[in-house]
N, C-alpha and C positions, 0 to 999 in steps of 0.2 A: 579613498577609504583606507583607513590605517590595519593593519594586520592582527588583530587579535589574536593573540598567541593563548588567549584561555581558553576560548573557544576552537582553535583549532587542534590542540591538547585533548579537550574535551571530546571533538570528534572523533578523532585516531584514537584513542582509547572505546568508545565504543562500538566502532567499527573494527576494530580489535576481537573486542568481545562477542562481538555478532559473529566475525570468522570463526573464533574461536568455537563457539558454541555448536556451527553446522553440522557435526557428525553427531548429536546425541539429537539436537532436533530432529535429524535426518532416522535415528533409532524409535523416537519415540514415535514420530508419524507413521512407520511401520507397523510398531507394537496396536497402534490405535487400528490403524489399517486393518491388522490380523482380528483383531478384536471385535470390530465392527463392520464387517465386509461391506452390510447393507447399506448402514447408514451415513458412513464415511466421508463419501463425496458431498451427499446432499450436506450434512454439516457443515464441509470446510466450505461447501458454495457459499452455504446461509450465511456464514463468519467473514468469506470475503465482501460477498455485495452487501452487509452490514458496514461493514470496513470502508467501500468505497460511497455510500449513499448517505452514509451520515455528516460525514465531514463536508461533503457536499452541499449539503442542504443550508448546514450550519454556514460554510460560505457564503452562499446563497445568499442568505437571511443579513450577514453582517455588510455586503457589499452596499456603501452611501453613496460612492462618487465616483464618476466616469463608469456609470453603468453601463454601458454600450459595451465598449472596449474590452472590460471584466467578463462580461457574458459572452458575450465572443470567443475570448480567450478560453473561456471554461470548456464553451462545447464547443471550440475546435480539440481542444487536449481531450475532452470524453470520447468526438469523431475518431483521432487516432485512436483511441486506445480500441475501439469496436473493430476500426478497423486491420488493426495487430492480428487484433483473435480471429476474427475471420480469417484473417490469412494464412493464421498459423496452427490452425487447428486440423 
């Protein structure tokens, strides 16, 4: 598979941008934090498991060929991820 150098351009720049950006995102989830003591957490839960249940599903749904295998794959990667958080909470 040949190296696409626009694509890896493309990467580094926005991985880039993502470093770049850490200390204000890191300011603003504070300012939010201060602002909204109560509702804070529940929020970013709702926006994570939004975040991880939709694209989910949408796979889900798109998956035609070697279903076995796919589904498999799926919920063994959802298995670690449950059991990460378990571990590390």
């Amino acid at each position: 598979m040949p190296l696409n150098r626009r694509a890896l351009i493309r990467a580094i720049v926005i991985s880039a941008v993502f470093v770049s950006w850490a200390p204000f995102i890191g300011e603003i989830r504070l300012a939010l934090r201060n602002a909204f003591p109560a509702t804070f957490i529940p929020a970013v839960a709702t926006t994570m498991a939004v975040a991880i249940v939709v694209p989910c599903l949408i796979v889900l749904y798109r998956i035609r060929t070697r279903r076995l295998l796919r589904y498999s794959s799926i919920a063994a990667a959802l298995t670690a991820v449950v059991v990460y958080w378990l571990t590390m909470r």
